[in-house]
N, C-alpha and C positions, 0 to 999 in steps of 0.2 A: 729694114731695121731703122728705125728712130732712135736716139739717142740725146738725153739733156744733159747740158756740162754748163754748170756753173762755175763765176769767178767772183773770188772775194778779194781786196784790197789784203788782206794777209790769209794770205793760201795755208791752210794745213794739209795737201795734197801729197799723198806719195804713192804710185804705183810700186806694190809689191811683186808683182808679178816681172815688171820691167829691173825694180831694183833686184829680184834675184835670180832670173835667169838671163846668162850672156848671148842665149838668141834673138835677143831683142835690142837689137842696131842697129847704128848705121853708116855706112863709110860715102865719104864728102869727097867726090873727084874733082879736080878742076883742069880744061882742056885752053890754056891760055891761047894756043895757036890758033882756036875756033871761037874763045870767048864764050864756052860751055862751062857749067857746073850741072854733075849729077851726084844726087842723092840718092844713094840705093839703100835703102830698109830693108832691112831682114823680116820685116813682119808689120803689119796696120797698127799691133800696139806699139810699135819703135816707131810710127810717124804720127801716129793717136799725139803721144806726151811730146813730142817736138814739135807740132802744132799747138797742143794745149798750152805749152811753154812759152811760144810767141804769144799767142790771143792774150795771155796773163800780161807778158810784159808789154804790148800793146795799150790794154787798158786800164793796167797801173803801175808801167815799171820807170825807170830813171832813163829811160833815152839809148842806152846800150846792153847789150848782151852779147858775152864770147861761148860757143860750147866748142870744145876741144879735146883731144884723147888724151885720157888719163888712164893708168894703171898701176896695179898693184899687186906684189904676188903673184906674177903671168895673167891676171885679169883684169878687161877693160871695165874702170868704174865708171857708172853715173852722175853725169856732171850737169846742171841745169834740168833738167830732166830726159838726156838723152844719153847714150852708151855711144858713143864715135870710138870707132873700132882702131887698134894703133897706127894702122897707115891714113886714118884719114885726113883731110884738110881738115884746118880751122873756118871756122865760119865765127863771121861778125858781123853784127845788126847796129844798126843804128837808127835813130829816128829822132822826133823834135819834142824834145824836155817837157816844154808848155805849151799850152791851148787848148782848143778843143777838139774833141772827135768830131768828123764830117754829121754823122748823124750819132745821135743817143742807142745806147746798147737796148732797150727797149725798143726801139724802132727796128731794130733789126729782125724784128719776128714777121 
């Protein structure tokens, strides 16, 4: 299966399918004493939008991103475009404000 995913400078992007079913997760372990972190998905579309969610802020975001579990109601919401389930870890990115990409998003085909 082939798949195109484009990105715009201002995303109108929502998965519905992720925003309204709670199967689609994912819980964030982290094993300090081995220096592991596992990300377990509940499904390709719960890694699909947390992937599509870096690539965006990659090549047009402000330098940081937190996704973290939130809830409401007994249910875990969608935060950045991922569903972290209540017990997961926080995950934080970081990366460098200005300059440029090593190669042009064109090139990458």
């Amino acid at each position: 299966m082939l798949a195109n995913v484009s990105f715009a400078a201002t995303p109108e992007h929502v998965n519905h399918e992720v925003q309204s079913n709670e199967a689609h997760n994912i819980r964030v372990n982290v094993d300090a004493r081995r220096d592991h972190v596992l990300f377990e998905c509940s499904s390709r579309e719960a890694l699909f939008e947390f992937g599509r969610t870096l690539m965006q802020e990659a090549l047009f975001g402000s330098g940081e991103i937190e996704f973290f579990p939130l809830g409401a109601d007994g249910k875990a919401l969608v935060v950045e475009g991922a569903r972290l389930v209540e017990d997961s870890a926080r995950v934080f990115v970081h990366f460098p404000k200005e300059g440029q990409h090593v190669a042009e998003p064109s090139s990458w085909l």
